[in-house]
C-alpha positions as a printed Julia matrix, in Angstrom:
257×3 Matrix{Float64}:
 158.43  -27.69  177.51
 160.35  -29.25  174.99
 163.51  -30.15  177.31
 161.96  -31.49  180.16
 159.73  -33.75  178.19
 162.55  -35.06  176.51
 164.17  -35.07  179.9
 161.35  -37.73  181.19
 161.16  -39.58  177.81
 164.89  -40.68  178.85
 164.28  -41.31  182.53
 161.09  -43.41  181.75
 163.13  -45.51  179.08
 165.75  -46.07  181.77
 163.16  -47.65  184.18
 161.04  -49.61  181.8
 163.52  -50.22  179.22
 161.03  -48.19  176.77
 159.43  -49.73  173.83
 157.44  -53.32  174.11
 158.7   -53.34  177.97
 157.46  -50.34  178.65
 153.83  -50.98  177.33
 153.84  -54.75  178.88
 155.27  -52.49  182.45
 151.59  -50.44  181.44
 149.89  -53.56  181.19
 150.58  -55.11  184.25
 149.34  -52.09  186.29
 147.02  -50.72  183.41
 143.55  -50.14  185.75
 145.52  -48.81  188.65
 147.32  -46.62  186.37
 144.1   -45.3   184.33
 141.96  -44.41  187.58
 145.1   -42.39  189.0
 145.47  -40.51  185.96
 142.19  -40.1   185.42
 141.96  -38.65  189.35
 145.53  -36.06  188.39
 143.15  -34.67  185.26
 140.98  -33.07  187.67
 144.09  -31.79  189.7
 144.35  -28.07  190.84
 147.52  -27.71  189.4
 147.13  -27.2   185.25
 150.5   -28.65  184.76
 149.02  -32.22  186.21
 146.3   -32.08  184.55
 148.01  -31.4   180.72
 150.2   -34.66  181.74
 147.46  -36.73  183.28
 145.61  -35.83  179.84
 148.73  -36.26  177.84
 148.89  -40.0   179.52
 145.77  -41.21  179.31
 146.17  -40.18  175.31
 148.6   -42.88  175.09
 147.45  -45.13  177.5
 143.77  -46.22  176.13
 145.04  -46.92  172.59
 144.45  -50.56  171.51
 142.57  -51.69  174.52
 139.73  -53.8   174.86
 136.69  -54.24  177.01
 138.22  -56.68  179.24
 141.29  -54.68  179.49
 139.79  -52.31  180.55
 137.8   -54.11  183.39
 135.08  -55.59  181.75
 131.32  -56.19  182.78
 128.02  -55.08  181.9
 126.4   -51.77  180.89
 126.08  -48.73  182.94
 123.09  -47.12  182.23
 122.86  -44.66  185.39
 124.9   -42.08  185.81
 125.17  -41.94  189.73
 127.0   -45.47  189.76
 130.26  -43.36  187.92
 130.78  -41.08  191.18
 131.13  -44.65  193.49
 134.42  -44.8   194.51
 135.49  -48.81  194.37
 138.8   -50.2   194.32
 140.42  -50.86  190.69
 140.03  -53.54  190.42
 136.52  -53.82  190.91
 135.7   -51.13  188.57
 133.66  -52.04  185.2
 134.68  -50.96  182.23
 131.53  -49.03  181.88
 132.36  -47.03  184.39
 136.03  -46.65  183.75
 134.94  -45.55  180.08
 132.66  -42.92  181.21
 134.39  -41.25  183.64
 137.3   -40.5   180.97
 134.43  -39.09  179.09
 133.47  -36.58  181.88
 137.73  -35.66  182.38
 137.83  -35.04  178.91
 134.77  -32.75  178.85
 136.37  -30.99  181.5
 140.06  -30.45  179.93
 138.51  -29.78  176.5
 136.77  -26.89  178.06
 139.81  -25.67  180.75
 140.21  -22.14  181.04
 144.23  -23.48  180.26
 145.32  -22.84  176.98
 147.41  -25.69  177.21
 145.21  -28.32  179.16
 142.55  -27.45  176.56
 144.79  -29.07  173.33
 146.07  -31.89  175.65
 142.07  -32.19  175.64
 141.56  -32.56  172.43
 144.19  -35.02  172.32
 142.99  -36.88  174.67
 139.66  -36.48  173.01
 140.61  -38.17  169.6
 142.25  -41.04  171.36
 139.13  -41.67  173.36
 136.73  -41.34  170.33
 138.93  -43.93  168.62
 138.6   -46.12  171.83
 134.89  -46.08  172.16
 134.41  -46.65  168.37
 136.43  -49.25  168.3
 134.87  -51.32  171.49
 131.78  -50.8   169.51
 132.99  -52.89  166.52
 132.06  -56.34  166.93
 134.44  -56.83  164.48
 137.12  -54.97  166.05
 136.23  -57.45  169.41
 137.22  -60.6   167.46
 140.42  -59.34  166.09
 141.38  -57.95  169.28
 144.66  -59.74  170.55
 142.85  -59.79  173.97
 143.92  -63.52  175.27
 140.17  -64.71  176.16
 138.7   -63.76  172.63
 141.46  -65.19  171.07
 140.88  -68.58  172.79
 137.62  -68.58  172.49
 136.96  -66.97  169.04
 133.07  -66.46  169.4
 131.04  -64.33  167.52
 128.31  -64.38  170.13
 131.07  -62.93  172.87
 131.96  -59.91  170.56
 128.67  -59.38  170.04
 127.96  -59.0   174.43
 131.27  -57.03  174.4
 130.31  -54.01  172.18
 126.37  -54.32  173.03
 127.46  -53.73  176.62
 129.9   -50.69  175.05
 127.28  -49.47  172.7
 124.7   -49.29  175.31
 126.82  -47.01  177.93
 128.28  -45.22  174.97
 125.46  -44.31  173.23
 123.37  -42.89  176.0
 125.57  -40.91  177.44
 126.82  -39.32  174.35
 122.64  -38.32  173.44
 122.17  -37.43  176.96
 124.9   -35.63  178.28
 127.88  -35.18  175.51
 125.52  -33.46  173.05
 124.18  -30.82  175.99
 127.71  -29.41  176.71
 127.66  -25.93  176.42
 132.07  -26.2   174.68
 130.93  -26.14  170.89
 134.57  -28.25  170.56
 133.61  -30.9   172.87
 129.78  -31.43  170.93
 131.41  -31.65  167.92
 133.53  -34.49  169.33
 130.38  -36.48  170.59
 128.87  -35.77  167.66
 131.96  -37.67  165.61
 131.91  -40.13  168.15
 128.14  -40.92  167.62
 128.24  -41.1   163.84
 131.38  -43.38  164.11
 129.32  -45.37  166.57
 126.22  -45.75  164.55
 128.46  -46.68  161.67
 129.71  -50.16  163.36
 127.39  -51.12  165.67
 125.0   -53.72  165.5
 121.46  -52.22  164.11
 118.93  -54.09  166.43
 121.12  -51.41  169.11
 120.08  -48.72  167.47
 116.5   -49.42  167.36
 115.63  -48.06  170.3
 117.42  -45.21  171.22
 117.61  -43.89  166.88
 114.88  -41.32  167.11
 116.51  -39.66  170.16
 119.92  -40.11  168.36
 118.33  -38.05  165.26
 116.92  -35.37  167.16
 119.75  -34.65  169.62
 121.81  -34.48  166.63
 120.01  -31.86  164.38
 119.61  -29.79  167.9
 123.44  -30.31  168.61
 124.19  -29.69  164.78
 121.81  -26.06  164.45
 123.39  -25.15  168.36
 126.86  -25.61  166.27
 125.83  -22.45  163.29
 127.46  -19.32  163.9
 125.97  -17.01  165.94
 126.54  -14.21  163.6
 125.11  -16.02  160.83
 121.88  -16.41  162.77
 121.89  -12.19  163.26
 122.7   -11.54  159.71
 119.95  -13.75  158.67
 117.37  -11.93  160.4
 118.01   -8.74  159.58
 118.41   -9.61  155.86
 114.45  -10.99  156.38
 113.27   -7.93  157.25
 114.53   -6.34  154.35
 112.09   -5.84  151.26
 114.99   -7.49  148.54
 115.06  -11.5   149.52
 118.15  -11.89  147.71
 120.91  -11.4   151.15
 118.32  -13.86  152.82
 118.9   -16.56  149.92
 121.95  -16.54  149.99
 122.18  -16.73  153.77
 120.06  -19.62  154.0
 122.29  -21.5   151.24
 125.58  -20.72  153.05
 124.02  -22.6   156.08
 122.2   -25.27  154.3
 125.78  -25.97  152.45
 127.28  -25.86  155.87
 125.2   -28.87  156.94
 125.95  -30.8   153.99
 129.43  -30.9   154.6
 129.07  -31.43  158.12
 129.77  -34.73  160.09
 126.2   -36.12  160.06
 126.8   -36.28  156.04
């Protein structure tokens, strides 16, 4: 609703004073304020969870590893369901559990809480990319890498993002069954792979390749599947051809190429 979200765009501007104030007011609570939005997304009622989603949009953009907790790697998924108190939380953690809200609100059975989704989606692909980016790590405005200015502490800040991003995006992003949300994680992956460091990808590349081609064939039209064999058992190949270029052109302009 238009009106009412102009209506709280003027009440939050009278209590934070809006602009830099408001984001430094963001700031100060950020982790408290991430982990209860990221709580509202799951809420019962669909109009919480298209603001909670809506929020956390605006809230994750520009922030770093350490703003948003810090820490190590999380390479099991069971530690994401602890409950801890904010400000024990890792980043890690904190990173993949707006993964798992925004699976959910990309795939709501709301209209409305689906394209807040999707919203939310492209601001959290942004995020992870960017925490991935060594690079992005040094030029952060983050107050402890801009002190310190090593190489080798960007370097443990997007290894540690890498790591949790990358195998949960193989393992479970690319096995939803929303085709909107795999063709998210598969963005997200070839964004990833395009800035992070390569000894990271060593390991885990073949299972990056094959999830990909399986999450990029689950993508192809059903229909186009059907049409394809019927036109095989036909005695003329000429329906099939052309079939089988339509799809092979499809992947070529797809977002592995």
């Amino acid at each position: 609703n238009k009106q009412t979200r102009e209506q709280m765009e003027t009440l939050w501007s009278s209590l934070t004073g809006g602009g830099a104030k408001a984001r430094e007011a963001i700031s100060k609570h950020l982790l408290s304020t991430i982990d209860t939005l990221i709580n509202d997304a799951s809420n019962k009622l669909w109009r919480a969870r298209v603001g909670a989603c809506g929020a956390l949009a605006e809230v994750i953009v520009g922030r770093s590893w350490i703003n948003l907790g810090g820490g190590d790697a999380v390479l099991e998924d069971d530690v994401v369901m602890i409950k801890e108190n904010s400000d024990k939380t890792k980043a890690a953690i904190r990173l993949l559990r707006l993964w798992k809200v925004t699976m959910r609100a990309v795939d709501d059975i709301r209209l409305s809480v689906r394209e807040s989704g999707e919203t939310l989606a492209r601001s959290l692909r942004g995020l992870t990319i960017r925490l991935c980016d060594p690079v992005a790590a040094l030029t952060s405005s983050d107050s402890i890498l801009a002190s310190s200015g090593e190489l080798q502490y960007a370097e443990e800040v997007a290894r540690a993002a890498s790591s949790t991003s990358l195998r949960w995006l193989v393992k479970i992003g690319l096995n939803q069954q929303c085709p909107e949300m795999v063709g998210i994680c598969i963005s997200c992956l070839v964004g990833i792979v395009e800035v992070v460091q390569p000894e990271m990808l060593e390991l885990v590349l073949p299972e990056i390749i094959g999830s990909l081609l399986m999450a990029m064939s689950g993508l192809e039209p059903a229909a186009l599947n059907h049409l394809q064999v019927r036109a095989a058992g036909r005695s003329s190949s000429e329906s099939y051809d052309r079939l089988e270029q339509a799809r092979l052109q499809a992947m070529q302009t797809g977002p592995i190429n």
